[in-house]
C-alpha positions in Angstrom: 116.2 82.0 75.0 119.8 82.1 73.5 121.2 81.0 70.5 124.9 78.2 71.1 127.1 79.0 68.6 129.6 75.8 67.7 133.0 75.5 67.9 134.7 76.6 64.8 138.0 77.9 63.0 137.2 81.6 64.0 136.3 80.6 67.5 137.0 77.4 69.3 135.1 77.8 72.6 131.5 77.3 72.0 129.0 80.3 73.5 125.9 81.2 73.8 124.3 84.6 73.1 120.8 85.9 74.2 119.1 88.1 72.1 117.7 91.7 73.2 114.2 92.5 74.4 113.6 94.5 71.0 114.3 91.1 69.1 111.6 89.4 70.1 108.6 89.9 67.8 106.2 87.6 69.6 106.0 85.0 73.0 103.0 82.5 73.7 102.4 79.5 75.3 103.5 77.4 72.6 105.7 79.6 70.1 108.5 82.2 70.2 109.3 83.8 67.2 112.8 85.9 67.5 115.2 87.2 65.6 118.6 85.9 65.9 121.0 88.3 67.3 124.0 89.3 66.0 124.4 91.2 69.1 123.0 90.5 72.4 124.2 89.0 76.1 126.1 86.6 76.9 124.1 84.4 79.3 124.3 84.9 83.1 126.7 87.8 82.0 125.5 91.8 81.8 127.9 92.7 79.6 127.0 93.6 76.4 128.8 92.0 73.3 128.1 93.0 69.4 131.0 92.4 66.7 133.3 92.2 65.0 134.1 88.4 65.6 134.1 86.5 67.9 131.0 87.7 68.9 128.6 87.2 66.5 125.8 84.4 67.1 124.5 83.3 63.5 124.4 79.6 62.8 123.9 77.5 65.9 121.7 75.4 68.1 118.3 77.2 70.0 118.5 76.8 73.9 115.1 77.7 75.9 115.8 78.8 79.6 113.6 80.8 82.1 113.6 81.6 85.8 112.1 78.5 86.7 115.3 76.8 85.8 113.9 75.0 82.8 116.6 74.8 80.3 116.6 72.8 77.3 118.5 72.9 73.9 117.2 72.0 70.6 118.8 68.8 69.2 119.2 70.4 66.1 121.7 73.4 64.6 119.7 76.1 63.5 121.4 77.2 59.4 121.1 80.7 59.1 120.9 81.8 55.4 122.5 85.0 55.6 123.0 87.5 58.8 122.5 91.3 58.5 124.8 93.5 60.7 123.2 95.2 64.0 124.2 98.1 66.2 123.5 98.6 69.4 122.1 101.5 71.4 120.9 102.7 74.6 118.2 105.1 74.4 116.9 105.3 77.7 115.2 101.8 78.2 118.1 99.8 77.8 120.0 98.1 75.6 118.0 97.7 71.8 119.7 96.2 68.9 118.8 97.8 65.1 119.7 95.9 61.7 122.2 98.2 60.0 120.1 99.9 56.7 122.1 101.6 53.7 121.7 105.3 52.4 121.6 107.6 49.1 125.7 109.0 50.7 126.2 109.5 47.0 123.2 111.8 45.7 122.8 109.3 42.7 121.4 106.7 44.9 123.5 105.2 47.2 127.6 105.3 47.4 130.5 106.2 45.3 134.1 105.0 45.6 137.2 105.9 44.0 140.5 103.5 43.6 143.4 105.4 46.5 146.9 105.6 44.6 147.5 102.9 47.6 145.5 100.3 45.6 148.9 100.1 42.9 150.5 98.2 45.6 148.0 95.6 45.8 149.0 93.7 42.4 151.4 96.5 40.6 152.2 94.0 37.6 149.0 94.3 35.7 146.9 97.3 37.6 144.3 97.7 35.2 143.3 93.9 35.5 143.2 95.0 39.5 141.1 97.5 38.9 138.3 95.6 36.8 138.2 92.8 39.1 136.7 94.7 41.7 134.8 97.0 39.5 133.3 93.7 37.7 132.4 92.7 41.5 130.6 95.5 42.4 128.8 95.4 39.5 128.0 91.9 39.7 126.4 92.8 43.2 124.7 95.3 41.7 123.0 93.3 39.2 121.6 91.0 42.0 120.7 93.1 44.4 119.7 96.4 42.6 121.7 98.5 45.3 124.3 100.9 44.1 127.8 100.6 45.2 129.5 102.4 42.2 133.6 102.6 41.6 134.3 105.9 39.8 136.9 106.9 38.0 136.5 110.8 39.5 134.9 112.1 42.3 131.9 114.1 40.6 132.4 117.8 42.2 130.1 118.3 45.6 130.2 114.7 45.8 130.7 112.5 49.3 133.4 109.3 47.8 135.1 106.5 49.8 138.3 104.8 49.1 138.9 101.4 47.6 143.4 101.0 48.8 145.6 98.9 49.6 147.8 98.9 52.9 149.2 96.1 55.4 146.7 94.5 57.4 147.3 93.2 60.7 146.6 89.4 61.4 143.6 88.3 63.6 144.9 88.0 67.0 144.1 84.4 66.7 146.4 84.6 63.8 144.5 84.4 61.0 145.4 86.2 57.7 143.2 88.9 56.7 142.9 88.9 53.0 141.0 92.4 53.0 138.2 94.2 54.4 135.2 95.7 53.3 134.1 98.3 56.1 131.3 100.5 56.8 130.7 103.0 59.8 126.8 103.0 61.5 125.3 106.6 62.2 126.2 107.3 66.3 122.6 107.2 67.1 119.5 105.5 66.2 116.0 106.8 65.1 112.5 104.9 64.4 114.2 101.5 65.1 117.3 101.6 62.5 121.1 102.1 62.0 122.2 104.1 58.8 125.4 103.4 57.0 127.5 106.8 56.8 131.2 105.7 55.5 131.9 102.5 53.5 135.7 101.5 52.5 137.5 98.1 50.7 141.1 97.6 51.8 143.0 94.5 50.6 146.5 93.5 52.1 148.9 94.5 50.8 151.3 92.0 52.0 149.4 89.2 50.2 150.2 87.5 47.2 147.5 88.8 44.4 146.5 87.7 41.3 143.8 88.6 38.4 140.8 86.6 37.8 141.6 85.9 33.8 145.1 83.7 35.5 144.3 80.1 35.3 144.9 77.6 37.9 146.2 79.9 40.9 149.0 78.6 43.0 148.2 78.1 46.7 149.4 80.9 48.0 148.1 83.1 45.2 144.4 85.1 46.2 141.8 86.3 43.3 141.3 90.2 43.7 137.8 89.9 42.1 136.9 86.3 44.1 137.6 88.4 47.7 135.6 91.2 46.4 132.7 89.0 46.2 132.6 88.7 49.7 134.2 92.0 51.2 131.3 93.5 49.2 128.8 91.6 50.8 130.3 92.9 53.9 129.7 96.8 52.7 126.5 95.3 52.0 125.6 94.6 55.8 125.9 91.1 56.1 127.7 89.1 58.4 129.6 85.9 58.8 127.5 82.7 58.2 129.2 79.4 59.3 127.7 77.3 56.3 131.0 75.2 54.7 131.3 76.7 51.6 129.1 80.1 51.5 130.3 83.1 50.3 129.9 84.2 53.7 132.1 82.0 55.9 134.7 83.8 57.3 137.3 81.1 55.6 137.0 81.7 51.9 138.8 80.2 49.0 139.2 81.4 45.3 136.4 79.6 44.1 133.9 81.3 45.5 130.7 83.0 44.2 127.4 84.7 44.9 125.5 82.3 46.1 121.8 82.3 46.7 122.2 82.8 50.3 124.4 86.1 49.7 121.9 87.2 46.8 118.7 86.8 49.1 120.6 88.6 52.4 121.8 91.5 49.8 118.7 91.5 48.6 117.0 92.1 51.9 118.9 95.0 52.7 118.9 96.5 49.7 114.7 96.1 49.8 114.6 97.7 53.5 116.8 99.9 53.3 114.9 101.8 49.9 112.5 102.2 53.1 115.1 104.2 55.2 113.7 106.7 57.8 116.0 108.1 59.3 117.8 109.9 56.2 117.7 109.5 52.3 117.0 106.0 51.1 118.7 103.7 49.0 117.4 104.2 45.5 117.5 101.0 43.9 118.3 100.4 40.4 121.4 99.3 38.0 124.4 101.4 37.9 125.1 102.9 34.0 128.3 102.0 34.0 127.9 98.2 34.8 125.8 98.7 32.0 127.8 99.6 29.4 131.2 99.7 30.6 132.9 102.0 27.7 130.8 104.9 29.4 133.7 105.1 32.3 136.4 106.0 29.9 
């Protein structure tokens, strides 16, 4: 079985991708029920492929082949509501794919991060405003998913705290502008069938032209801080690209954009499995104080 993505703006050669052995839950006679990879093979082809992009299967059409040389493909794309990252990992049976789970890094639950001098840069004319626009987005987040990914304004002593900064980011090679990035870092290895999240980080371009959410009617080349948040969040949050016109997830976003129900149920998921971590302290769910009653960060 493997999964065609389309052509689109991210990548205009269509592929397909076939999913692991571990991602298939079930095979019959008459029904195959799989998870669609965000890693895999690509067909007749040994060689691994996971992400970043291009190589990330999520919406697309379902093709059906087998050694007899049956091969057919669905008439219909398959819409994927959201797409949780996966690593990949050899651990002496081949190649397995895990979906990516988050951790208490923080000791109050999940992670902290702290605003690098370097975020100044990103819109130096009204740096509070900066500031609250991605602190209102992470608390948004919060409030619909229940996971905690809290700005602080200190590092609280003995504490583990990521960076949210701003620097020059290069283009795609393809060419396309990166606004900013929200990044996270998998554990090296893999226990009891999942990947933990040990670093998370938010970069936004510096090189861009940035503005506040509370500024009516941007100009073209102008970006919302808090509007990109939304979805570089959602990337700390473990999910992936989805190639839905008009998601919060689609790799082309505009200043309009919001949590939408897809995002909220695929942050949701994670945030519910991964309060079911394994493999190190969970995720403890909950709302974050401050998000709460914001005068308690002064």
């Amino acid at each position: 079985m493997s999964v065609i993505r389309e052509e689109n703006v991210t990548n205009p050669t269509p592929f397909k991708v076939t999913p692991m052995p571990a991602d298939y839950e079930y095979w019959t006679n008459t029904e195959i029920k799989v998870r669609v990879p965000t890693a895999g093979w690509l067909v007749n082809n040994n060689n691994i492929i996971s992400g970043p992009e291009p190589a990330v299967a999520v919406t697309g059409r379902i093709a059906v082949r087998n050694p007899d040389g049956y091969d057919d493909t669905g008439d219909n794309e398959l819409i994927i509501q959201f797409a949780q990252f996966n690593s990949v990992f050899n651990l002496g049976s081949g190649n397995q794919s895990f979906p990516r789970k988050l951790i208490d890094r923080s000791g109050n639950g999940g992670y902290y991060l702290v605003f690098d001098p370097s975020f100044n840069d990103v819109h130096p004319q009204n740096i509070p405003d900066a500031k609250q626009d991605v602190i209102d987005a992470f608390c948004e987040w919060n409030a619909e998913t229940a996971a905690k990914l809290e700005i602080v304004e200190n590092c609280p002593t003995g504490s583990i705290c990521f960076k949210v900064s701003g620097e020059v980011l290069p283009n795609l090679p393809n060419g396309t502008v990166v606004l900013a990035a929200g990044g996270s870092n998998p554990s090296g290895t893999s226990c009891t069938g999942e990947t933990v999240i040990v670093l998370v980080s938010l970069k936004f371009n510096t090189s861009q032209d940035w503005i506040t959410s509370s500024v009516q009617n941007p100009l073209p080349n102008e970006n919302i801080i808090k509007n990109t948040a939304y979805h570089e969040v959602a990337h700390m949050l473990q999910l992936g690209h989805v190639y839905n016109e008009g998601s919060l997830m689609h790799p082309m976003y505009e200043n309009d954009q919001i949590i939408d129900v897809d995002a909220i149920a695929g942050g949701t998921h994670v945030s519910n499995v991964s309060a079911n971590t394994a493999c190190a302290n969970p995720l403890q769910q909950g709302l974050i104080a401050s998000c709460m009653n914001p005068a308690t960060e002064k």
